[in-house]
C-alpha positions in Angstrom: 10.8 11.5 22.9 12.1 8.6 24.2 11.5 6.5 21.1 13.6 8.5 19.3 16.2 9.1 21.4 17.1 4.8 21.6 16.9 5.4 17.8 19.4 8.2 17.8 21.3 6.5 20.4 21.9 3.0 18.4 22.7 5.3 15.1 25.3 6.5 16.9 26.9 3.2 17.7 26.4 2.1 13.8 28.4 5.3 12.9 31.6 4.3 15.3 31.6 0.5 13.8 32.9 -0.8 11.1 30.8 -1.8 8.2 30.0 -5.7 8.4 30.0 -7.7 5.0 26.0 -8.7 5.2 24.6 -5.0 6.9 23.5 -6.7 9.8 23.4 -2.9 10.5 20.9 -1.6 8.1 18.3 -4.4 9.1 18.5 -4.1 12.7 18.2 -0.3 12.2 14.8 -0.8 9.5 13.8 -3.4 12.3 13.8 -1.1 15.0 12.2 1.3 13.5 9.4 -1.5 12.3 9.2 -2.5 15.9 8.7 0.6 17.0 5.6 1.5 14.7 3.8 -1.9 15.4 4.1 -1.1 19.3 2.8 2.5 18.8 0.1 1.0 16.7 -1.6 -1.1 19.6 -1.7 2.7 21.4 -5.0 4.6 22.0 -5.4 7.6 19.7 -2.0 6.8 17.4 -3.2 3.2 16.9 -5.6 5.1 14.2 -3.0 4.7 11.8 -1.4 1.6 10.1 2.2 0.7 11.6 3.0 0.8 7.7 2.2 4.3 8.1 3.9 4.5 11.3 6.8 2.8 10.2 7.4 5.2 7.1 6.6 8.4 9.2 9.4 6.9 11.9 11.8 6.2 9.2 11.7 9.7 7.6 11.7 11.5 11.2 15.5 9.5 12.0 16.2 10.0 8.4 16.3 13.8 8.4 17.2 14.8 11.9 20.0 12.5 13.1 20.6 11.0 9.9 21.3 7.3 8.8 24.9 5.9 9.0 26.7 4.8 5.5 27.2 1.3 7.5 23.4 0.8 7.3 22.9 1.4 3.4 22.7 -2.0 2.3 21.0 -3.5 4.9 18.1 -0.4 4.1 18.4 -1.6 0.3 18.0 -5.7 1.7 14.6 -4.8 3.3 13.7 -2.3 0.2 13.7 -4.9 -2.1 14.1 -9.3 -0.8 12.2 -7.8 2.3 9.6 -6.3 0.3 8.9 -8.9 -2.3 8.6 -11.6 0.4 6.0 -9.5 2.3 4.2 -9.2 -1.1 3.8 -12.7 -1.9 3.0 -13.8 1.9 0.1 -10.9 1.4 -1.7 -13.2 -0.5 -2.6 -15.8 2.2 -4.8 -13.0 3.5 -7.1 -14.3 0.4 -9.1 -16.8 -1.0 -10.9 -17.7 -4.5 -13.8 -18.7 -2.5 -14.0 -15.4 -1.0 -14.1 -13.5 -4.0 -17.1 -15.7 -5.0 -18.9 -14.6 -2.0 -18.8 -11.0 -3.5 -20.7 -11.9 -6.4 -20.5 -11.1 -10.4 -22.2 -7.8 -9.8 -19.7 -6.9 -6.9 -16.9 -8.0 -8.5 -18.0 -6.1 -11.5 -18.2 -3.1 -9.4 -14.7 -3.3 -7.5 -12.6 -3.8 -11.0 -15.1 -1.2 -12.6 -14.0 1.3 -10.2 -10.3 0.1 -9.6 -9.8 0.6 -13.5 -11.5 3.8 -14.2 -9.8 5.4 -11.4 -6.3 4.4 -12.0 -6.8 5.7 -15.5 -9.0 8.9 -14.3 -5.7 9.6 -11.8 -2.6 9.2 -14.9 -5.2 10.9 -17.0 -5.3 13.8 -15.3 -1.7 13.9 -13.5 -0.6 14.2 -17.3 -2.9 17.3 -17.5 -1.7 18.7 -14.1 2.3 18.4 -15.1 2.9 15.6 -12.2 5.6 13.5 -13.3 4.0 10.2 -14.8 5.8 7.6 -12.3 4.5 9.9 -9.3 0.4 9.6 -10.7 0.8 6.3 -11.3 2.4 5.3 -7.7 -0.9 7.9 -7.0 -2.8 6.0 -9.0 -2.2 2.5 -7.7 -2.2 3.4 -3.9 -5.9 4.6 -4.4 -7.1 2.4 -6.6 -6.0 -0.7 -5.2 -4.7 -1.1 -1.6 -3.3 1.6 -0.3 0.8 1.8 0.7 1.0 -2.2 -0.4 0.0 -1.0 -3.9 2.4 2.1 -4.4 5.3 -0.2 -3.0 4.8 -2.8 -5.4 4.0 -0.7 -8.4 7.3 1.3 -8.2 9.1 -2.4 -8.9 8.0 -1.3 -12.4 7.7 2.4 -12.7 11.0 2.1 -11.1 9.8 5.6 -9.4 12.7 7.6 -6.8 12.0 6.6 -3.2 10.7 10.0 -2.6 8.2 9.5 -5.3 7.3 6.7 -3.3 6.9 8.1 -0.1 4.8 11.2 -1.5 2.5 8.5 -3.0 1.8 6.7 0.3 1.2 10.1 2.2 -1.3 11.0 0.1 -3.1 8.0 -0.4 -3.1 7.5 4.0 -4.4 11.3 4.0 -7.8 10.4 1.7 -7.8 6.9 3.2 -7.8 8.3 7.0 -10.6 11.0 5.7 -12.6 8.3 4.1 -12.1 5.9 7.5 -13.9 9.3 9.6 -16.0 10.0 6.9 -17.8 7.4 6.0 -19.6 6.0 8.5 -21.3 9.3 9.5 -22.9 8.6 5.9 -24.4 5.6 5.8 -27.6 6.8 7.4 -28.0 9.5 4.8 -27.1 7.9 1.9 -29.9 5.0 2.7 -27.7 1.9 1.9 -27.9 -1.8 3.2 -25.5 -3.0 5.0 -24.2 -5.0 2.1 -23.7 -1.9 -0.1 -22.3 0.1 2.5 -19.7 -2.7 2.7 -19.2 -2.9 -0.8 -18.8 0.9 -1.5 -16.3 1.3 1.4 -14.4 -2.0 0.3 -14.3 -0.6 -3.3 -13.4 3.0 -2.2 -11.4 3.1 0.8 -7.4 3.3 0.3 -6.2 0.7 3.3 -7.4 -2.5 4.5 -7.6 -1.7 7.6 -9.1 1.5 6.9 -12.1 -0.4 5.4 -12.3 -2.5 8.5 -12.7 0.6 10.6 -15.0 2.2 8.2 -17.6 -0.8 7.4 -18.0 -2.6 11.4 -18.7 1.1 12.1 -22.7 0.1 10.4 -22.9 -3.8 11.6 -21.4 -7.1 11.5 -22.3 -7.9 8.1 -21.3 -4.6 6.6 -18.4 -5.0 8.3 -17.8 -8.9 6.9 -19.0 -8.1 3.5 -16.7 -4.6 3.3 -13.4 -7.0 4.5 -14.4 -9.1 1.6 -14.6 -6.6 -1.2 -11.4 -4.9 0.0 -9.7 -8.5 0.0 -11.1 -9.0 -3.7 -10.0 -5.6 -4.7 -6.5 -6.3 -3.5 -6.4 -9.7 -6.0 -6.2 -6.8 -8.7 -2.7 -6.1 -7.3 -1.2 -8.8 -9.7 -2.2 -7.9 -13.2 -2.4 -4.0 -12.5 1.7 -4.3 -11.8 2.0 -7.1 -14.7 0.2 -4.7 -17.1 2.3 -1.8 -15.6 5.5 -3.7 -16.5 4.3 -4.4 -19.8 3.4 -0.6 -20.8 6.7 0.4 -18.9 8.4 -1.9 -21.4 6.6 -0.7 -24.2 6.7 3.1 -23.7 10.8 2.4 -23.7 11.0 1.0 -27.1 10.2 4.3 -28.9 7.0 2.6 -30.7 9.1 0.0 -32.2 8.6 -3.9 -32.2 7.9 -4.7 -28.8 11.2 -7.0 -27.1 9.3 -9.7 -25.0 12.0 -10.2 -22.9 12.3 -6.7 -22.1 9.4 -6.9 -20.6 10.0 -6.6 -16.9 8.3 -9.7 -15.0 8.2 -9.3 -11.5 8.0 -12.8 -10.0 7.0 -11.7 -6.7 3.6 -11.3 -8.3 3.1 -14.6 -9.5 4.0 -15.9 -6.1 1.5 -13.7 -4.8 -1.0 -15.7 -6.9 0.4 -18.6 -5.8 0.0 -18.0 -2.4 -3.7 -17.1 -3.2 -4.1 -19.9 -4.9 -2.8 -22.2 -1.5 -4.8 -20.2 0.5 -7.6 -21.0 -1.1 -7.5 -24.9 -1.0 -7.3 -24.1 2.9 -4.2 -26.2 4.0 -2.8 -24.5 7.0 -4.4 -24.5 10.1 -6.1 -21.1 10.7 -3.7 -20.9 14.1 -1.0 -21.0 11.6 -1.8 -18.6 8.9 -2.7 -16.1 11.4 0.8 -16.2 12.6 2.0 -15.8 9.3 0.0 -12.8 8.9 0.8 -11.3 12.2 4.9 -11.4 10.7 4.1 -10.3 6.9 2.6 -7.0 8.6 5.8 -7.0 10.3 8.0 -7.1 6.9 5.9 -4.7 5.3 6.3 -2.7 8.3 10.4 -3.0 8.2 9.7 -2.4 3.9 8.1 1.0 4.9 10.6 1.8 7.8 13.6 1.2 5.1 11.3 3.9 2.5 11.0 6.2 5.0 15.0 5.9 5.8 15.6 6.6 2.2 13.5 9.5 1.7 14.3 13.5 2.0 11.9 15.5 3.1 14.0 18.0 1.5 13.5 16.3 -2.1 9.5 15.8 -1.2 8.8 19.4 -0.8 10.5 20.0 -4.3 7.6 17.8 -5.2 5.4 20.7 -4.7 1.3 20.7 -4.2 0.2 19.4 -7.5 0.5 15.6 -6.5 -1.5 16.4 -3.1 -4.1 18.1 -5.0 -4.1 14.6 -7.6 -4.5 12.5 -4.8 -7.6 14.8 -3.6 -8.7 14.0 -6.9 -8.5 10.5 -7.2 -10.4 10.1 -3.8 -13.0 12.4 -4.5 -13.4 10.2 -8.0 -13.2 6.6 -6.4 -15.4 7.4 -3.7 -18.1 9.3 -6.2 -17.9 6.5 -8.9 -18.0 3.5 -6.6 -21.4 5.2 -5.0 -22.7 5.2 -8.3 -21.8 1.9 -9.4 -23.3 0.9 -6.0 -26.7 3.0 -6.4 -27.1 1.5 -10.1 -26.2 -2.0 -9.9 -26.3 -3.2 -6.7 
């Protein structure tokens, strides 16, 4: 474990240092961690999973064995939140207007049919189940959406606990993984074109890069058109978390007049349009963008390392089964509906 070991080696030094004014500390610590993850990630065999993934998994592992020092706390809180909303508006130069077109009225119409009726499917029944509401709606948003990306956003509203948070990305990279191994072995039996194939795993699948590994598994074009969908299905992000902030805001005021400026407006999302919106008019040079890229996945890798420093296993397991057995749910539903959708309409 030598990994962990220079982990547990540089906590060590943090704990016999003086805290500096700006935690230099904490973000070298949530950077190490991210670095860590992304070079595991380009491994045979662990490379499977997302270094977000990695990066949380890391952060939880240092987190409850040799513990993080108090000298690190608000650099961990820097990369929870400026870290995180940065990395959410740069996620939008991995999409275009134009690309959305290229899905079509009919897929589009399938993508937000399914996004919407499973978030609502997944608080519906959490309610029922006794999960607490913030938890199936972090649930709720991972699976529907995009994955981690989605459940990290959505807490800026639901204002969930960080362990609510890391429960909710578990469970959505559990189905997600299944759905990567899954699917492909299905293709044949279900009798789909490559186009639908793409655009039921794109609609379905938790993770982008789950889809990727899911849809190139039947073709080229499967694979290009199941990129796409995914892509379009992310766009969502914005007013899912707007809407989310505007029921937050509601549910607080007891059924009285509704306080406008209570409403919580995360401006992170509008610059996530924004940046969807200069993507789209296709300004920076493609060497450019892909470097940007290549860093965002960085942030949101340093984001997920800061979670995964946050979070006590100890506090998770308190969670109980329930919100596993949601999750189970809400894959089982998207991936059901979405084949449905496809088989009807498209």
């Amino acid at each position: 474990m030598i990994v962990i070991d220079a982990i547990k080696q540089q906590t060590v030094r943090l704990k016999n240092q003086p805290l500096m004014p700006v935690s230099l500390y904490g973000i070298a610590l949530t950077s190490a961690v991210a670095a860590v993850a992304v070079w595991l990630h380009s491994l045979p065999v662990v490379g499977t999973f997302s270094a977000l993934i990695l990066a949380i998994v890391i952060g939880m592992a240092v987190r409850n064995t040799i513990g993080v020092p108090a000298a690190a706390s608000a650099g961990i809180a820097f990369c929870l939140r400026k870290v995180l909303r940065l990395a959410i508006i740069l996620l939008g130069l991995q999409i275009s207007f134009v690309q959305v077109a290229q899905v079509g009225g009919r897929g589009l119409g399938i993508v937000a049919g399914t996004l919407a009726a499973t978030f609502m499917f997944t608080v519906w029944l959490g309610e029922r189940m006794g999960v607490d509401r913030k938890l199936a709606q972090l649930i709720a948003a991972g699976s529907s959406i995009c994955g981690a990306s989605a459940v990290i956003a959505t807490n800026v509203v639901t204002k969930g606990k960080d362990e609510d948070v890391a429960y909710g990305v578990a469970v959505v990279t559990v189905f997600g993984s299944l759905s990567m191994f899954l699917y492909p072995g299905l293709e044949h039996l279900l009798l789909l074109t490559p186009k639908a194939y793409g655009l039921w795993a794109g609609a379905s699948i938790h993770e982008v890069a789950q889809v990727i590994a899911a849809a190139f598994q039947y073709g080229k074009l499967a694979g290009q058109f199941g990129t796409i969908s995914k892509l379009s299905r992310v766009m969502f992000l914005a007013p899912t978390v707007l809407i989310l902030g505007f029921l937050e805001a509601r549910s607080k005021t007891g059924g009285d007049k509704l306080d406008v400026k209570k409403i919580p407006i995360p401006w992170f999302v509008l610059g996530f349009i924004a940046m969807i919106g200069f993507n789209t008019l296709g300004i920076l040079p493609a060497y450019v963008k892909a470097a940007i890229i290549g860093i965002n996945q960085f942030l949101l890798a340093v984001s997920l390392a800061a979670m995964g420093l946050e979070t006590s296993v100890v506090k998770l397991r308190q969670k109980g089964i329930k919100p596993l057995l949601l999750g189970a749910s809400a894959w089982i539903f998207i991936s059901a509906f979405s084949l449905i959708l496809v088989r009807l309409f498209y």
